[in-house]
N, C-alpha and C positions, 0 to 999 in steps of 0.2 A: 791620583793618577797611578802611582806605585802599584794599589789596590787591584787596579782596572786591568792592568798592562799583566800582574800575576796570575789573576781570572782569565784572562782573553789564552793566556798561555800552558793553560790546563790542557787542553786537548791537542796542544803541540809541542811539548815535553818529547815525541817520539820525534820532531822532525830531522832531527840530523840521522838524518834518513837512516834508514835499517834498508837494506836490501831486501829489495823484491824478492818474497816466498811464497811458497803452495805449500800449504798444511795440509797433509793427508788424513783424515780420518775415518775409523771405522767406522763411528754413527756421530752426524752433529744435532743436537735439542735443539727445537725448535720451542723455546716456550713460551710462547703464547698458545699452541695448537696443543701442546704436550704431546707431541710427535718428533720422531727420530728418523734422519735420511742416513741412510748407508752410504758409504763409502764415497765420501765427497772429499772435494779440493776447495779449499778455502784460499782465495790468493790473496794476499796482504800488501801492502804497498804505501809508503808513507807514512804508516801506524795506523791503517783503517785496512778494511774488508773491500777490494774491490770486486768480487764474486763470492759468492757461495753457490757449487756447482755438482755434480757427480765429475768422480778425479779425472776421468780418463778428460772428458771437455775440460776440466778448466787446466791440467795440462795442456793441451793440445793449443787454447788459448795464452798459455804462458809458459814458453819452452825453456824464457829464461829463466826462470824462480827455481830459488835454490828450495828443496823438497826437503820440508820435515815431517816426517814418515811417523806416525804416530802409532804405527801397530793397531793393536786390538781396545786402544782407548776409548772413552767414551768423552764427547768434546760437547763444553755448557759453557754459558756467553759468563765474563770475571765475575764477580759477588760484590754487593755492597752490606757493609755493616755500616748500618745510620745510628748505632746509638755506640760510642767508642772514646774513650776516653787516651790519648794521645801520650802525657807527659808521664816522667817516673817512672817508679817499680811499681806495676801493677798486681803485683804480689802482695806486698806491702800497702794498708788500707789503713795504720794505725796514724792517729793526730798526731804524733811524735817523729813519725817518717814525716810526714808533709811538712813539717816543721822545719826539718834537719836537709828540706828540698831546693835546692836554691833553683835558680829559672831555669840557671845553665844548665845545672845536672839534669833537671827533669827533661829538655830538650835533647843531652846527650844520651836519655834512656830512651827518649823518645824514638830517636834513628833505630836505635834498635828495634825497638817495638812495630817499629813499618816493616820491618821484614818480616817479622811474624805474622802478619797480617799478610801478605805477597802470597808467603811460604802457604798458606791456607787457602789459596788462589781469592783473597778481594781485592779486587783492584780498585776500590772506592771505598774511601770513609767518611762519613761525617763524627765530626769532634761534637760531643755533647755537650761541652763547657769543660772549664778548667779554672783553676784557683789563681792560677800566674797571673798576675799583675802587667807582666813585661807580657801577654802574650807568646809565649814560647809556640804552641799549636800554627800561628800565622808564620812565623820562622821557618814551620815544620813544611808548609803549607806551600813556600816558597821555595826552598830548598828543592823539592820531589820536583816544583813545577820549572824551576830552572836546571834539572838535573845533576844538581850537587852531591843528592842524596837518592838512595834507592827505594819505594814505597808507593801506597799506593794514592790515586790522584786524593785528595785533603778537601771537604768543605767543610770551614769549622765556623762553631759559636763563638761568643768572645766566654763572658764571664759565667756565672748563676747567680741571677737575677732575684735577689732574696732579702727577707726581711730580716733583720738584729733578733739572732737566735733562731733562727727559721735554718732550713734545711739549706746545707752551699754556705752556713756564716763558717768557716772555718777556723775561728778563732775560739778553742775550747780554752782558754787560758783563765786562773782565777780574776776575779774583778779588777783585784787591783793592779793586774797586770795589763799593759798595753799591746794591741797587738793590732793594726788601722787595718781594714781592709773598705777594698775599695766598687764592691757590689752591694753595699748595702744598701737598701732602697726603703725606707717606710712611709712616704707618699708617691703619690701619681709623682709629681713633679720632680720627686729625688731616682723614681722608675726611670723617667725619661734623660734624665742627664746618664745615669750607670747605658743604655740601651744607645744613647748616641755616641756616649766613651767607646761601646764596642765597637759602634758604625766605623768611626774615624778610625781606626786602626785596625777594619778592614774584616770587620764580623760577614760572612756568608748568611748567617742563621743567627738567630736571639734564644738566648736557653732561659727561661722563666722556672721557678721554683714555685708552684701553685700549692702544693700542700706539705705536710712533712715528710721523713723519711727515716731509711732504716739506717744507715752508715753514721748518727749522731747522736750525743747522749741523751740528746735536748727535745729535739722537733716530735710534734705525734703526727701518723701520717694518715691518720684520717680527719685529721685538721685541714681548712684551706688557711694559707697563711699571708698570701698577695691579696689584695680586698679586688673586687669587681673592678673597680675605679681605676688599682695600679694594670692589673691584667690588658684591661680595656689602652690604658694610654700606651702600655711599652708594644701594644698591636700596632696602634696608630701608628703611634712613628717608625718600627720596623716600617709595614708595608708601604709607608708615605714614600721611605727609600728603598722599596724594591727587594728586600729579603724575608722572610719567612718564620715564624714563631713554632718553638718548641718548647714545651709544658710538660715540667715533671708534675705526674697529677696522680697520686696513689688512691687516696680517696675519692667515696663517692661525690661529694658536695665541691670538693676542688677540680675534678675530672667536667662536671657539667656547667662552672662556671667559667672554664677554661675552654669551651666549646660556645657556651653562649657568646665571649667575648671574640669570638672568630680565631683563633688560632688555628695555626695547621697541622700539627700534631701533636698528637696525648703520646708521654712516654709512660712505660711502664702501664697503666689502666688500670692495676692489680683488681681493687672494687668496684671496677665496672659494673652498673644495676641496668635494671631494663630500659629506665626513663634516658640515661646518658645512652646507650647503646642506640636509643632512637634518635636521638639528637646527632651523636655520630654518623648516621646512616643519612640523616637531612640533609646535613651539613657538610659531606663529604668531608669530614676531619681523618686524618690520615692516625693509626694507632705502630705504634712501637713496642710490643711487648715485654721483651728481654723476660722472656721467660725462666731463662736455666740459673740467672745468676740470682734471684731468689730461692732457687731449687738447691743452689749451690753451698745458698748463705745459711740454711736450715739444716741441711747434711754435712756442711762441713766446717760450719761456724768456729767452734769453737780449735778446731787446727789450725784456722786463717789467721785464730789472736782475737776473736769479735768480744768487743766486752760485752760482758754480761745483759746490758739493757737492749743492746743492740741483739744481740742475740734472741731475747727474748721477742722482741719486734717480728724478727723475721721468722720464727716459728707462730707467731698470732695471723698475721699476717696471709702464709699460704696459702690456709686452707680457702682463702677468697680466689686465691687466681682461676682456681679450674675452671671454677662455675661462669668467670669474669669470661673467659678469654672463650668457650663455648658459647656465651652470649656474642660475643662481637664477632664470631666466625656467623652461626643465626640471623643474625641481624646483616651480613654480605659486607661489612665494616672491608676499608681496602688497609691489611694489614701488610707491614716491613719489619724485617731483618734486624734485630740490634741486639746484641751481646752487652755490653753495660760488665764488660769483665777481660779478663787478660787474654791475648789472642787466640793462647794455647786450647784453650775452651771454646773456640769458636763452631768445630762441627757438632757442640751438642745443643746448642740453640737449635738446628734443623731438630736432630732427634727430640728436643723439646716440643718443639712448635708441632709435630708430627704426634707424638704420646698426646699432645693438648686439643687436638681433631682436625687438622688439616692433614690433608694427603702430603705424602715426598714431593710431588710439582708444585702442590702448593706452599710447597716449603721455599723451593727452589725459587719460584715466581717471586714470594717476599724479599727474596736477597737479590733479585736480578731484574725484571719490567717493574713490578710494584716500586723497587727503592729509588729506578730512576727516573721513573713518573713524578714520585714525592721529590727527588730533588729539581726536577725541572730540568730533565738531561736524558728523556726518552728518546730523544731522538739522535742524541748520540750515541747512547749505551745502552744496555740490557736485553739484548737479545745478538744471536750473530744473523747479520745482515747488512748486504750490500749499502754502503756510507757510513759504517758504524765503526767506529774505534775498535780496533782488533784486542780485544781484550779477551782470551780463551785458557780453558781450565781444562783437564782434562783428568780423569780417573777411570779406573776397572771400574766393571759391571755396568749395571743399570739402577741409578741416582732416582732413579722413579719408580722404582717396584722397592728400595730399598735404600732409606737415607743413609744407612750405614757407607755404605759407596763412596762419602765425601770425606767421611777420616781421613782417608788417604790419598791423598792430591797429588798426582806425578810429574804436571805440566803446569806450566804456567807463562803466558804470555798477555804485557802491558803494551796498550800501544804499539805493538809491533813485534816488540823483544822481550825476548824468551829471557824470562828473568829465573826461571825456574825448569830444570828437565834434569826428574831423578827417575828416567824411566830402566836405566841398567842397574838401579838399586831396588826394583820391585821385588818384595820379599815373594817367591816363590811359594807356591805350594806345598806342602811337606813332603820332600821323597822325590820333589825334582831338583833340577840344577838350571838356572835359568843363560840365557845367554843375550845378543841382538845377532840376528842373522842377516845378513846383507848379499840380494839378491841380486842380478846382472846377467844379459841377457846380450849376448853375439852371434855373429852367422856369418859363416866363410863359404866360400866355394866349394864343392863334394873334393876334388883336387887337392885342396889345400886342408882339409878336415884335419888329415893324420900330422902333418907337419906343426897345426896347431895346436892338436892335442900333446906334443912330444915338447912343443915350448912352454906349452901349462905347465905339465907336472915335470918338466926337469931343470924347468928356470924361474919363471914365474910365480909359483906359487911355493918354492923353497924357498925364496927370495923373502918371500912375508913370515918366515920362521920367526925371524929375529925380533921380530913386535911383540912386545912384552903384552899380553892379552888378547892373542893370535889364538883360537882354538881349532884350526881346520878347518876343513872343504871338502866340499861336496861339488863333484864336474858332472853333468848330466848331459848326455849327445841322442839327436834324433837326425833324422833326416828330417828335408823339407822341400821335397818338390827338386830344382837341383843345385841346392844348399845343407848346410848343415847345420844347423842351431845348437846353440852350446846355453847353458844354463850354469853359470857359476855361484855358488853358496858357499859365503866365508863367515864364519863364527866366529865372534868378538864379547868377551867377557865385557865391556865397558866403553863408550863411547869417546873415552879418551884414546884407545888402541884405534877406534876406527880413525880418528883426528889425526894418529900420526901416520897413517896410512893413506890417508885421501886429504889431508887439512882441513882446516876450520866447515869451510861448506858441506863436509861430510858426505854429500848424496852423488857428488860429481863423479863419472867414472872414471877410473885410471888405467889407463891405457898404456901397456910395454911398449917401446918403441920398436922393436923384433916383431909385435904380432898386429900392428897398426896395419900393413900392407896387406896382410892374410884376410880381415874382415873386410867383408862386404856393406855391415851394415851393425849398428851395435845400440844399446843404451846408454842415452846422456848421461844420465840420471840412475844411480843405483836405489834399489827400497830395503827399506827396514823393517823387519818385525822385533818384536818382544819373542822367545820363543822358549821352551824349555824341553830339555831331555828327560822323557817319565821311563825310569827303569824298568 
């Protein structure tokens, strides 16, 4: 029940309500169509999407939302990384760190590591398995989903599902050394009890260790190491209970026995061949590639500490990916997003997947509808649209003509709230000087014009001197018919100066009490841009 009640509370983690907002942006992705709408209002409410509009209507439909003005950003529905390992230093790979790991530590690195993840705008993960015994990942899992801890929403594996000395035994210790662990599986029937252990204590996903790998002194990874028999039973019972199988499968022969046996996702595929690639394509088997973090382990092996054998593995090993992962793009394989490495390296899995033959949208697609088709939460997530979990990411440029765009992630919003807005820290251009400009717009009576303009500039906006990250004003006056329209521009180094000027809501107008009777007519609502001074 514990289980149920943490699941069911995944997708309302935001409800202690966030107020009612209208996110302003320059263009939102639509990716399914790989189309971009200009300058729409996103209204948010509850921690979902109750419109996606052009701003000026979805203003107009919601007066009261407090307006996060996003400038000249560009706005794509959060990210999911489906292949992510949760606990620990993820720097740290050596059997002597995981040794020296106890549950709790790796959990209190864990919290840390949800923010890295945020910070890179995914607001979804799946846990790929983990070695903790106590589960630490489901901890993690609960934590985010009761709001104790800050991260992004968690479905995780329990253990790796592996054979004595197979790939996941993490016991490299000499013989006559003890060291129990508690996934080892070498029949069907020893599979099924490790695979209901995870069930009971609340596995999303079943992680299987089909062949060997690179990270151990021992396993070869074009060995299958699970037999048909164990593959086939830890399926059974997964699906018998309603969760979903993932298959480390590097090799050719454990990749296709892992597809015969119905699983739903191949991680990694490295030696994908023709005959599995058509199998996958039958079969609709979903593929996980984790492209970079082999890319990673061959260029930068031996800095990371990889011993020797290992190392050598992952320099054998490469030269199969290109060919592999060309074939399953060929063959219209429905490929997802997963890093299988520390968060910090997450925007080069796009540029991975991109150098390896998919377009920038089709990059973006793997992290966002593909991942949450695979997890079975399309219709909550992965795209921005009306019922959908307010999940938004925002960055310069255009993420579709040029994945480079997602290095740098300025926005971030889970469920509703804004867990992330480093938009008055965008490094500028070279040779400008950036700022936020805060727009605001009045109208007095032609009669009253001069008297207003004499309380602007001798009371009112000396008044704002004293704000430490105060940069000036710009008063702009026109006539209007028999009105006078005033245009006020105030410049603010940092979002915090605008905070203590306006408060927390930041977009509300502020209004002097001396020039309240002089307008006619004014705005609620002040806008913000990103803006910079070119000498």
């Amino acid at each position: 029940m514990r289980s149920a009640i943490v699941l069911l509370s995944l997708w309302a983690a935001a409800a202690a309500a966030e107020p009612r907002a209208l996110v302003r942006a320059a263009r939102v992705l639509d990716v399914q169509k790989g189309t971009w709408s200009a300058d729409q209002g996103i209204v948010v409410a509850g921690g979902r999407i109750e419109s996606v509009l052009p701003f000026a209507q979805a203003r107009s439909g919601a007066p009261d939302a407090a307006i996060i003005d996003l400038g000249d950003l560009s706005v794509l529905p959060g990210f999911a990384d489906c292949h992510a390992h949760l606990l620990g230093n993820l720097k740290d790979i050596s059997a002597i760190g995981s040794l020296r790991m106890s549950s709790a530590q790796g959990a209190i690195w864990g919290v840390s590591n949800l923010k890295e993840w945020l910070d890179r705008g995914f607001t979804t993960v799946r846990d790929a398995g983990e070695i903790d015994g106590a589960y630490g990942q489901f901890a993690l899992r609960e934590g985010v989903a009761r709001g104790f801890i800050q991260g992004p929403r968690i479905y995780a594996a329990g253990s790796y599902v592996t054979v004595t000395g197979g790939h996941g035994d993490a016991n490299q210790l000499a013989a006559d050394q003890r060291l129990d662990r508690f996934n080892l599986a070498d029949t069907p029937d020893a599979v099924a009890t490790v695979v209901r252990r995870d069930l009971k204590y609340g596995a999303d996903w079943i992680k299987l260790m089909g062949t060997g790998g690179i990270v151990d002194p021992f396993s070869d990874y074009t060995r299958e190491e699970l037999s048909d028999e164990q593959i086939a039973r830890a399926v059974e019972v997964a699906h018998r209970a309603g969760r979903r199988v993932m298959v480390h499968a590097e090799g050719t022969g454990g990749i296709k026995a892992a597809v015969r046996a119905g699983v739903d996702s191949i991680e990694h595929g490295t030696m994908l061949d023709e005959e599995g690639a058509a199998l996958m394509e039958k079969g609709g088997t979903w593929l996980v590639p984790t492209l970079y973090t082999f890319q990673y382990g061959a260029e930068q092996g031996e800095k990371l500490g990889l011993e020797p054998v290992m190392l050598a593995k992952v320099r054998r090993i490469i030269s199969a990916q290109g060919p592999a992962f060309k074939r399953a793009i060929a063959h219209h394989l429905r490929i997802v997003f997963g890093l299988d490495n520390s968060p910090d390296l997450l925007p080069r899995e796009f540029a991975a997947l991109v150098r390896g033959g998919m377009t920038p949208l089709q990059a973006i697609q793997a992290a966002t509808i593909n991942a949450q088709e695979m997890l079975g939460h399309a219709d909550e997530a992965g795209s921005i649209a009306k019922g959908k979990v307010a999940d938004l990411v925002a960055v310069r440029g255009d993420p579709t003509r040029d994945v480079s765009a997602l290095e740098n992630v300025v926005f971030v919003m889970k469920e509703g709230a804004v867990v992330k807005d480093a938009r008055a820290s965008v490094p500028a251009p070279k040779g400008e000087h950036p700022m936020i400009m805060r727009v605001w717009h009045g109208w007095t009576k032609t009669k009253d014009a001069e008297e207003y303009n004499r309380l602007l500039r001798d009371e009112i906006l000396p008044g704002i001197h004293r704000i430490k990250g105060y940069g000036g004003s710009w008063v702009l006056r026109r006539a209007a018919g028999d009105e006078v329209e005033f245009v006020t521009i105030t410049t603010w180094d940092s979002w915090a100066a605008i905070e203590e000027f306006a408060g927390k809501g930041r977009t509300k107008s502020v209004i002097h009490p001396k020039a309240a009777h002089l307008l006619t007519r004014h705005d609620e609502q002040s806008v913000h841009f990103d803006a910079a001074w070119v000498p």
